[in-house]
N, C-alpha and C positions, 0 to 999 in steps of 0.2 A: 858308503857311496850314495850318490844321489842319483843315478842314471834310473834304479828300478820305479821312485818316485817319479822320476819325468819321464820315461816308456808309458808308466800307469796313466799317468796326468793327460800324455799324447792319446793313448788308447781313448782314453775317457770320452775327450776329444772329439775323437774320429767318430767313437759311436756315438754322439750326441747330435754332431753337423749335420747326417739328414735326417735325422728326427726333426731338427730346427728346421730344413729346407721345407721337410714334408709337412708341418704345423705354417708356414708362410706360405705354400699349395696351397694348404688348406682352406686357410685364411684368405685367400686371391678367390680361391670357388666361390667360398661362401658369400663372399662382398657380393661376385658376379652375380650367383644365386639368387641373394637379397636384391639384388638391381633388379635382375630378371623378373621378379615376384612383382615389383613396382611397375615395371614400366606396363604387365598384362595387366595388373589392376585400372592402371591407367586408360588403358586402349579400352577396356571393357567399361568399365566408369564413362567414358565422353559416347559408348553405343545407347548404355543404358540412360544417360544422361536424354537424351535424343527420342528412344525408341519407348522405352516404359512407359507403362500406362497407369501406375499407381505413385500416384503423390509423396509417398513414404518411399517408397525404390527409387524415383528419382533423385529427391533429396540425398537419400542413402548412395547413388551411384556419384553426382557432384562430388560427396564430402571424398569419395575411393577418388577422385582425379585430384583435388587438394592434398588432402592430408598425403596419398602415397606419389605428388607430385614435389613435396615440401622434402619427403624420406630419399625418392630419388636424388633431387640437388644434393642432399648431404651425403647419399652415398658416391655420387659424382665428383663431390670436393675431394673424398677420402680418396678414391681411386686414383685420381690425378697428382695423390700427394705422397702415392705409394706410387708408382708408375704402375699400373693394372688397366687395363684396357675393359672398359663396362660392354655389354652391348647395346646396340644400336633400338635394337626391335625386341618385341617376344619372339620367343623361339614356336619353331616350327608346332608344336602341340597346341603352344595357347592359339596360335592365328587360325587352326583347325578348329578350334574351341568357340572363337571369335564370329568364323564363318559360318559355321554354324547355327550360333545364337543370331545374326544377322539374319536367317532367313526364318526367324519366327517374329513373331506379332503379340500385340494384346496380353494378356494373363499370361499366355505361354511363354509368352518372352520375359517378364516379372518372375514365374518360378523360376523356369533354367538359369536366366541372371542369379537370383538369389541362393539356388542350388551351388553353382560354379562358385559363387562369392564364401559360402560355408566351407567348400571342400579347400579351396584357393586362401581360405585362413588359418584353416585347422595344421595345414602343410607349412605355409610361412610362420605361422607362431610359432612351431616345432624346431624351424630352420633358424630363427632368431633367438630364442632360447638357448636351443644347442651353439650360438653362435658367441652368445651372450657367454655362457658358461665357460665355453672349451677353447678361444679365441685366443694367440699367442698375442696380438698385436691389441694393445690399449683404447688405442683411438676406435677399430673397430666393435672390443667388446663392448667399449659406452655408447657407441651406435647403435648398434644391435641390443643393450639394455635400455636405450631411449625406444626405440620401436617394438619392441614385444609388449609390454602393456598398449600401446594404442591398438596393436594387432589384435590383440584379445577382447580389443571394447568393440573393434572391428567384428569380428567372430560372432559375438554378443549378439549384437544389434545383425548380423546377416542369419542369423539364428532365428532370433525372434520374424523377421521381414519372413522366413521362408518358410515357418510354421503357419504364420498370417496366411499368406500364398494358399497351402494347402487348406485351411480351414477354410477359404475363399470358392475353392473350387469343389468342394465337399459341398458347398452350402447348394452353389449355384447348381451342381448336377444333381441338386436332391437324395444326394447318399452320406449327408453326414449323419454318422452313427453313435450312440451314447461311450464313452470308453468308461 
């Protein structure tokens, strides 16, 4: 009889559908996630763009409003081509994040940017990666494997700016020390 194969077959099924459901959640988060990650870069990129007082952090906050305004449209396309709804704004922590850095100036406003820009790549590379990898949907994991390398030059270079930062401020308080 063939009924035990197709109970089996059914069962199989059943226990696969929300595994699938819960791998297309998953995949909606992450898109949103990766959106989310873009659009704070963005909003902090056009303060820093403005407010920085060193020549290299400027430059460096322009390329965060490009490059993660280029990342957004494409994860904008993808969204709209899956029916997933991106948000609007950063979420409530970056805009605390935002106001924050808004009410500093000069040098202090260069490291916290650069600080914020370190910690805010170490997390989206993590999140693009893992996205890259574990991704049930195609289109998103070639998105999310086109964005993890620029994120990582990102990292890079807010790495180096926020070392600079520091050795900047050491110099000028007269407490830089031999290591």
């Amino acid at each position: 009889m063939k009924y035990p194969t197709l109970i089996a077959g059914a069962l199989a099924l059943a226990v696969s559908l929300p595994a699938l459901a819960d791998t297309k959640g998953s995949d909606a988060r992450n898109l949103k996630a990766l959106a989310e990650a873009n659009l704070a870069e963005i909003e902090a990129g056009k303060l820093a763009a403005q407010k920085a007082t060193n020549a290299d952090v400027k430059k460096f906050a322009q390329q965060m409003v490009d490059d993660h305004g280029k990342q957004l449209a494409e994860m904008r396309k993808l969204a709209q081509a899956k029916s997933i709804e991106l948000p609007a704004a950063p979420e409530a922590k970056h805009q605390r994040a935002l106001e924050k850095l808004q009410t500093l100036s000069g040098a202090d406003f260069d490291r916290r940017y650069m600080r914020m820009q370190v910690a805010a790549h170490r997390k989206a590379g993590k999140l693009a990666e893992r996205t890259a990898k574990d991704a049930a949907d195609a289109e998103l994991k070639v998105a999310a494997q086109k964005a993890a390398p620029e994120i990582q030059q990102h990292l890079k270079r807010a790495e180096e700016l926020a070392a600079s930062a520091r050795s900047d401020r050491r110099a000028a308080s007269g407490g830089g020390r031999a290591r």
